[in-house]
C-alpha positions as CSV (number, residue, x, y, z in Angstrom):
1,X,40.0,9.0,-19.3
2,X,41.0,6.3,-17.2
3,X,40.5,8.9,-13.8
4,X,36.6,9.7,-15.6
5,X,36.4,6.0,-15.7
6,X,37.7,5.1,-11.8
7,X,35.0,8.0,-10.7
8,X,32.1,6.0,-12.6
9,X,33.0,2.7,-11.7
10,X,33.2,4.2,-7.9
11,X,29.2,5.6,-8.4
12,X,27.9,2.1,-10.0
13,X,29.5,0.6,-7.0
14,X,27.9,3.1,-4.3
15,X,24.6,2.8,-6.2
16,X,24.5,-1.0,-5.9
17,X,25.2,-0.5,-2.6
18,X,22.8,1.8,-1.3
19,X,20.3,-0.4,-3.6
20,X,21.5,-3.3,-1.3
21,X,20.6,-1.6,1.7
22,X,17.4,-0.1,0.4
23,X,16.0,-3.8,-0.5
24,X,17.1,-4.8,3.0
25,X,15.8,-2.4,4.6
26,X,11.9,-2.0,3.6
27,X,10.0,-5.1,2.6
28,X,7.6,-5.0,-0.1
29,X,4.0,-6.9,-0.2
30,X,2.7,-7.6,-3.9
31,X,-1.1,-9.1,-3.1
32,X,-1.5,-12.4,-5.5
33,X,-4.8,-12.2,-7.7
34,X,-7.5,-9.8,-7.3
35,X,-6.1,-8.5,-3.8
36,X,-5.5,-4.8,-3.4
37,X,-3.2,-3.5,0.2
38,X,-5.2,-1.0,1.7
39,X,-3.8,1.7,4.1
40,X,-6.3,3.0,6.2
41,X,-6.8,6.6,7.4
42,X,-6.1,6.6,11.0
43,X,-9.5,8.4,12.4
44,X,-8.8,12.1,14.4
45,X,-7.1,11.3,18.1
46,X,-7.9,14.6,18.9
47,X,-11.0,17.3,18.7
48,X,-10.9,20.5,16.8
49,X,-10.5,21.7,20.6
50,X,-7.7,19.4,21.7
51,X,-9.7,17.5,24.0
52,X,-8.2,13.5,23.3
53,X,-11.0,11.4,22.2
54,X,-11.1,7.7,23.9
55,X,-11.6,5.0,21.3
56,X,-15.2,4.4,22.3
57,X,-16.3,7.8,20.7
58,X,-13.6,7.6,17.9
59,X,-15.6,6.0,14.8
60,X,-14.2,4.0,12.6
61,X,-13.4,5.5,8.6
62,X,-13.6,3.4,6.3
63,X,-12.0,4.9,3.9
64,X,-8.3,3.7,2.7
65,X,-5.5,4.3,-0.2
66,X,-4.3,2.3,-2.4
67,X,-0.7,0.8,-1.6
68,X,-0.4,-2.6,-3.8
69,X,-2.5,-4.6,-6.4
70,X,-2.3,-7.4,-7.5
71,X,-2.1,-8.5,-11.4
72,X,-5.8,-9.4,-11.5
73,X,-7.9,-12.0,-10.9
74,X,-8.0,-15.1,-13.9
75,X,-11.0,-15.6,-15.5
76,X,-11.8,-19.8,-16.7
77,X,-9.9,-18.8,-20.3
78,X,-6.9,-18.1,-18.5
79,X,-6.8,-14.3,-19.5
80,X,-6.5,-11.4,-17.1
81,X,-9.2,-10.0,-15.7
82,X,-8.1,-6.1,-14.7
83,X,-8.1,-4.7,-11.4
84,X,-11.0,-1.7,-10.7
85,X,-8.1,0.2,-8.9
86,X,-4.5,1.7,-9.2
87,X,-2.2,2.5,-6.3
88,X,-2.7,5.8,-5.0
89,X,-6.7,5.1,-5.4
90,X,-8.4,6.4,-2.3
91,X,-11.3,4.0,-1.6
92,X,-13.9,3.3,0.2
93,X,-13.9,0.1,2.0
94,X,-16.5,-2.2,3.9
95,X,-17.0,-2.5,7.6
96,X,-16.2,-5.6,8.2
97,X,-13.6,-7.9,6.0
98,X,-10.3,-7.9,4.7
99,X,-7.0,-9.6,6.6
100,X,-5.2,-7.4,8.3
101,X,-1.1,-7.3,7.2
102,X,2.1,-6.0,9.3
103,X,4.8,-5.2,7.0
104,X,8.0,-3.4,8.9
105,X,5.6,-2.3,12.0
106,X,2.5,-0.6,9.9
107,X,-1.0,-2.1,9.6
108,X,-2.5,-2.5,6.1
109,X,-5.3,-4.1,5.3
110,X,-5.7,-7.1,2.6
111,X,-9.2,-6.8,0.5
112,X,-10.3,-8.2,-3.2
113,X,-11.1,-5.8,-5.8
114,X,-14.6,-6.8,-5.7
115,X,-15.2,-6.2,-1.5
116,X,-13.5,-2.7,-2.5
117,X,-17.4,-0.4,-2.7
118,X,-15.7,3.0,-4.6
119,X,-13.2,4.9,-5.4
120,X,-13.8,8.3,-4.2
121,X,-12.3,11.2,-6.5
122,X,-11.8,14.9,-5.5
């Protein structure tokens, strides 16, 4: 019993460890209000050939998933109003807008739920 007990207190303490590290190691960006993080899909460096494409005849996709959202914006009651979107959404996003966000060396993209134009299933 008392070996059984020695092996679990061993595990708790490697867990709370490697939890330590873990928290340490990746940051993590919960938007305030209405905002939703946005990860954007990188557009194709390459052609179906192999030919690299220069930025110039890249176009810009605006589509994006989900990464964070926020609780929801307040409405003059006080109550929550709920988001249009759950992480994992893929969406599609405006031209122009949003902030753009560097959390541990990738670029996300900060919109409101209401800039957000669809959600695009399938």
């Amino acid at each position: 019993d008392r070996q059984r007990e020695r092996e679990r207190e061993r595990l708790r303490e490697r867990e709370s460890e490697s939890d330590t590290m873990a928290s340490g190691a990746l940051k993590r960006l919960v938007p305030l209000l209405d905002r939703v993080l946005v990860s954007r899909v990188e557009p194709l460096k390459k052609s179906v050939g192999g030919v690299i494409l220069p930025d110039s005849a890249v176009s810009k996709i605006n589509e994006g998933t989900v990464v964070a959202v926020g609780p929801g914006a307040r409405a003059t009651d006080g109550s929550v109003i709920p988001m249009g979107v759950k992480e994992g959404d893929k969406v599609l996003l405006p031209e122009y807008g949003g902030t753009k966000v560097t959390v541990d060396d990738k670029e996300f993209t900060l919109f409101r739920d209401s800039e957000l134009l669809g959600i695009l299933e399938g």
